[in-house]
C-alpha positions in Angstrom: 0.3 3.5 -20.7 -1.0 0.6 -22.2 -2.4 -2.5 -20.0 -1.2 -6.4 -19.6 -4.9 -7.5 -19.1 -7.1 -6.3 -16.7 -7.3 -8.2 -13.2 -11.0 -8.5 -12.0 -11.4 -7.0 -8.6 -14.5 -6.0 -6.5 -14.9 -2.8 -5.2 -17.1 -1.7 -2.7 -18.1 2.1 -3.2 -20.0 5.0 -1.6 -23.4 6.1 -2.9 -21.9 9.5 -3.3 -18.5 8.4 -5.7 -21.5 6.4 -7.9 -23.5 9.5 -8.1 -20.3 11.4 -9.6 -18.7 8.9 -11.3 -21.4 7.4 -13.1 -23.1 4.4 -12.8 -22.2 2.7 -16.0 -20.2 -0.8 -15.3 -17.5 -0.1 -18.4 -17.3 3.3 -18.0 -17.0 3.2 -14.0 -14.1 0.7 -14.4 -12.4 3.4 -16.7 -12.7 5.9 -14.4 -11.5 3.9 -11.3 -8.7 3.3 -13.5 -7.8 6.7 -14.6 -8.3 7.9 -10.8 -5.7 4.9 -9.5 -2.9 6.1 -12.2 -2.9 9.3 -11.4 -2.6 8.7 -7.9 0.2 6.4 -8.8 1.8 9.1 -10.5 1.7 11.5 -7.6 2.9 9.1 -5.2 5.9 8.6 -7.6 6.4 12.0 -7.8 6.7 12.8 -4.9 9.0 9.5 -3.5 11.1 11.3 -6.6 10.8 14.4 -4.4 12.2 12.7 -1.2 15.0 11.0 -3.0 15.7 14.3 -4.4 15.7 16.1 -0.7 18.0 13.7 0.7 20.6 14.0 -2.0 20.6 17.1 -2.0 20.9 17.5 1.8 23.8 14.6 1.7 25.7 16.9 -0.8 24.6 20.5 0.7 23.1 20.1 4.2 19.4 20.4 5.6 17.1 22.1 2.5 15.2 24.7 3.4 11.4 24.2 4.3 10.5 26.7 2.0 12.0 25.5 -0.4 10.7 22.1 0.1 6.9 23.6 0.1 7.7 25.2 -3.0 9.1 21.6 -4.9 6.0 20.0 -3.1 3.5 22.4 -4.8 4.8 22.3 -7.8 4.8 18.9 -8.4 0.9 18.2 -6.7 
C-alpha cells in the first residue's frame, strides 16, 4: 500500500516493546507502521466476517457456532 505522507505523532511505549522492536527512530517508525496495518487488516477482516454472518443468517437462519469458530480461525 503505498502512503499519502506520513503524519507525525508521538507515541509513548513500554521499555519491553523498545527492547523487541528496536530502538532505531526510522526503523521503529516502520515497524509501528507495519504492526498498525496488519491490525487494520484483521479488523477488516473480520467486520467482513460479521457482515458475512448476518447475510447469511438473513437468507438461511442462525449459523452455526461452529461454524462461525471455524470462519473466525481461518481468517486470524
Amino acid at each position: 500500500m503505498t502512503s499519502r505522507g506520513k503524519v507525525r505523532r508521538t507515541l509513548t511505549l513500554d521499555p519491553e516493546v523498545i527492547e523487541v522492536l528496536g530502538g532505531d527512530d526510522a526503523a521503529l517508525s516502520t515497524t509501528v507502521n507495519e504492526i498498525l496495518r496488519a491490525e487494520i487488516a484483521r479488523r477488516e477482516r473480520s467486520a467482513a466476517l460479521a457482515a458475512l454472518l448476518d447475510r447469511l443468517a438473513a437468507e438461511r437462519g442462525e449459523v452455526d457456532a461452529g461454524e462461525v469458530a471455524e470462519f473466525e480461525r481461518l481468517l486470524s
